[in-house]
N, C-alpha and C positions, 0 to 999 in steps of 0.2 A: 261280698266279692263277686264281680261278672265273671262271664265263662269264661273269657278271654284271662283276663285274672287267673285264675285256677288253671288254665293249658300252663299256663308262659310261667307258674311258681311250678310246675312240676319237672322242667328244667333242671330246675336248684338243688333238685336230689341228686343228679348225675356229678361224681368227685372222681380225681384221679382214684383213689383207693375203690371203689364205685361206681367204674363205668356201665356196668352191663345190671340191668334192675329187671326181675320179672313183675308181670301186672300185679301180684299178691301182694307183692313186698311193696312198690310203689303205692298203691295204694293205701296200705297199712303204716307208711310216712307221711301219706295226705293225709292222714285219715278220714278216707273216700271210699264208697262202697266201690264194688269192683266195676260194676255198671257203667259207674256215675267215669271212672278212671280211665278205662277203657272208651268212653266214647272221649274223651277228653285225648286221651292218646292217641285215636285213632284219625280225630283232624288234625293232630300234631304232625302225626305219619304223614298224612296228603299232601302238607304244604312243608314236607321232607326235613322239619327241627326234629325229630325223632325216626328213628331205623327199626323191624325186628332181624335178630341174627343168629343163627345156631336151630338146632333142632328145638330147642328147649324155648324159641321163639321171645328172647328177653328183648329190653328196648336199651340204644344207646342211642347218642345224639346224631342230629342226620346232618346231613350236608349245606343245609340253608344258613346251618348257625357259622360253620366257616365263609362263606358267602358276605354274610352281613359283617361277620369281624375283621374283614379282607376291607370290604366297602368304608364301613368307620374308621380302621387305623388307616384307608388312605384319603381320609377325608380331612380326621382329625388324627394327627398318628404321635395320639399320646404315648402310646408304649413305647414307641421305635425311638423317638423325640429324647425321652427320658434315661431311655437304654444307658449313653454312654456317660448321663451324669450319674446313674444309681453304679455302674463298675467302679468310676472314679472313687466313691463316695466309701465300698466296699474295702479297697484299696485304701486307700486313706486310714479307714480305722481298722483294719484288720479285722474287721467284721462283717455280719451278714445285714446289709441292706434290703429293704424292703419299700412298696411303693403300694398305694390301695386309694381304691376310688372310691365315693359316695356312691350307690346306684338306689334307686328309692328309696327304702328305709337302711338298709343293709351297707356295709361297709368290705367290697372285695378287694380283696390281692391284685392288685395287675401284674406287679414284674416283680424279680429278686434279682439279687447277684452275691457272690459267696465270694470272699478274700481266701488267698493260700497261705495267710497269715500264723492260721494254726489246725492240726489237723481234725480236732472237734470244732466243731462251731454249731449255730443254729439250724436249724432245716429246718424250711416252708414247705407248706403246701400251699399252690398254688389257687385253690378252688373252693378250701373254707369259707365259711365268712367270721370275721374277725370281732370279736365283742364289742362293745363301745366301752363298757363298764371294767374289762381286767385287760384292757391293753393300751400302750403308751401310745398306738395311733387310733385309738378309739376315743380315751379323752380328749388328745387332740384336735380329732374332728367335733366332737360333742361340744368342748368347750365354746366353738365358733358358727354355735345350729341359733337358730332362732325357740326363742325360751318352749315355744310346743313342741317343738322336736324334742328337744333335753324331758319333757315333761312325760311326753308319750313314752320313750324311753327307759324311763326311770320307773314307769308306772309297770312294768313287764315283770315280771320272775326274773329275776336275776341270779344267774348259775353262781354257786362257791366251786370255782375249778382248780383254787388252791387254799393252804391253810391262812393264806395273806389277801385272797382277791376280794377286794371292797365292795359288798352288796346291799349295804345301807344307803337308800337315799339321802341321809340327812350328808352321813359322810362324803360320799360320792358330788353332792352338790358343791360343798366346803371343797372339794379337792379341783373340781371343776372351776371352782371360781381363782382357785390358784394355780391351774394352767393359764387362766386366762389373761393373768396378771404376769407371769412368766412370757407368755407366749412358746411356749413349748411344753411339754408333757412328758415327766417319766413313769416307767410302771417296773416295780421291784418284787418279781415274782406271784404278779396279778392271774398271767395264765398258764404261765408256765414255774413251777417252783425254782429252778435252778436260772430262768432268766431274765436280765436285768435289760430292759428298752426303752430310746427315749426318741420322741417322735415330736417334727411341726407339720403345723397343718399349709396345705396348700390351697390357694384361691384362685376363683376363674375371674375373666375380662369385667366382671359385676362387683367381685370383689368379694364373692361368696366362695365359703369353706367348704369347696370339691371331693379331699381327697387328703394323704396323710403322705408322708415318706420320715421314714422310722429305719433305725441303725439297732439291732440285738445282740448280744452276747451275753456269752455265760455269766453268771450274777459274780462267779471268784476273780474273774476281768475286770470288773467296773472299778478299780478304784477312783481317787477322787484327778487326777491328774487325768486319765482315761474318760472322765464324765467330762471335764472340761473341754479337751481336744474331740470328740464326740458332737457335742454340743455345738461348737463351735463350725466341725464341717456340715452339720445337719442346717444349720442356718443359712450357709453360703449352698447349700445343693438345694436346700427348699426354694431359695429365692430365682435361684438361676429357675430351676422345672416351672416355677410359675410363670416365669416369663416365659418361656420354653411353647408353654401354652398359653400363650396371650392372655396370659390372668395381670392380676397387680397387686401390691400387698395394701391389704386398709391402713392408712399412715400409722395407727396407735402401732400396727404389729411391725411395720418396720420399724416405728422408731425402738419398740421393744428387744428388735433383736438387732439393732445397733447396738443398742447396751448389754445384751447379754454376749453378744460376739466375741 
């Protein structure tokens, strides 16, 4: 990994729950000597993605990174774009809607929206990154990577983050290949034990699998009558955000979710 590499993943430490990191800590996430951390933070600093604050001189993110987020949603302004289909989406199923990007290996949250449907519901964080392996827009996205992606993948440690979340390759492949044949993806208590999610993947102007948009709710919600009507808005919100983003669906997946609609 170049040094540029190693600056720009020590970003990925900083979480809402996590804004403020001192050098020790950060570095003991990298697993970076403090040296190595510290110089690495300290170009960070100069070209102002990273800030120190407080006496206690910890690092959070600097001003560059809203600069450049500013710059891309008015470039490409996936969030803003998608905004009013993911409330719609929320609203419709009385549940929490979710939307997430591919960004190099990793799978982020972009946007949420919350129904006032019921007074428990899911709650996101914004800034995780979302497994591939125990979530319904993880296989989503996976099922529609090219086979070294899925391969690279699968070859990793795979967390058990519930008594249900699938961490056999052999499994996980078999289940892969039956998103792929669906065209959409559920996950029944893979990362969350009490939550049941079912996710389609979205695609860009190539035709390549970008990014996921996923509907959650509590697993005693899902019955079968709920899965269907789910399913059914998740297919007409996926299809509209793709176009949304001048993507287009590869024929097989629209004619796939013509027939599941």
């Amino acid at each position: 990994m170049g040094t540029v590499s190693k600056a720009l993943e020590l970003l990925d430490y900083f979480t809402k729950a996590r804004p403020l990191i001192g050098l020790s800590d950060i570095a003991r996430l990298a697993d970076l000597n403090k040296a190595t951390c510290f110089r690495l933070l300290t170009e960070l600093g100069e070209n102002g993605f990273v800030e120190q604050v407080g006496t206690s001189r910890e690092y959070r993110l600097g001003p560059s990174v809203l600069r450049l987020a500013a710059l891309r949603e008015a470039q490409v302004p996936t969030r803003d774009a998608a905004m009013p289909v993911l409330q719609v989406l929320a609203q419709q199923t009385g549940e929490t809607a979710h939307l997430s990007l591919l960004i190099a290996d990793m799978l982020r949250p972009l946007a949420h929206a919350y129904s006032a449907a019921h007074a428990t519901k899911v709650m996101l964080e914004d800034t995780e990154t979302l497994p591939f392996h125990a979530t319904s827009s993880g296989l989503a996205v996976l099922a529609f990577q090219p086979e070294a992606f899925r391969n690279a993948v699968l070859a990793k440690p795979l967390a058990q983050l519930t008594s249900t979340t699938l961490t056999n390759p052999t499994a996980l492949r078999a289940r892969i290949a039956e998103v792929r044949g669906l065209g959409y993806a559920e996950s029944r208590g893979g990362y969350e034990s009490d939550v049941h999610s079912m996710a389609v993947p979205l695609f860009d102007a190539l035709g390549r699998c970008s990014g996921a948009l996923a509907v959650a709710a509590l697993g005693t919600r899902m019955g079968e009558a709920q899965r269907r009507m789910i399913r059914y808005a998740l297919l007409q919100a996926g299809s509209e955000i793709t176009t949304l983003w001048g993507g287009s669906l590869p024929a097989d997946i629209a004619t796939l979710w013509r027939l599941a609609a």
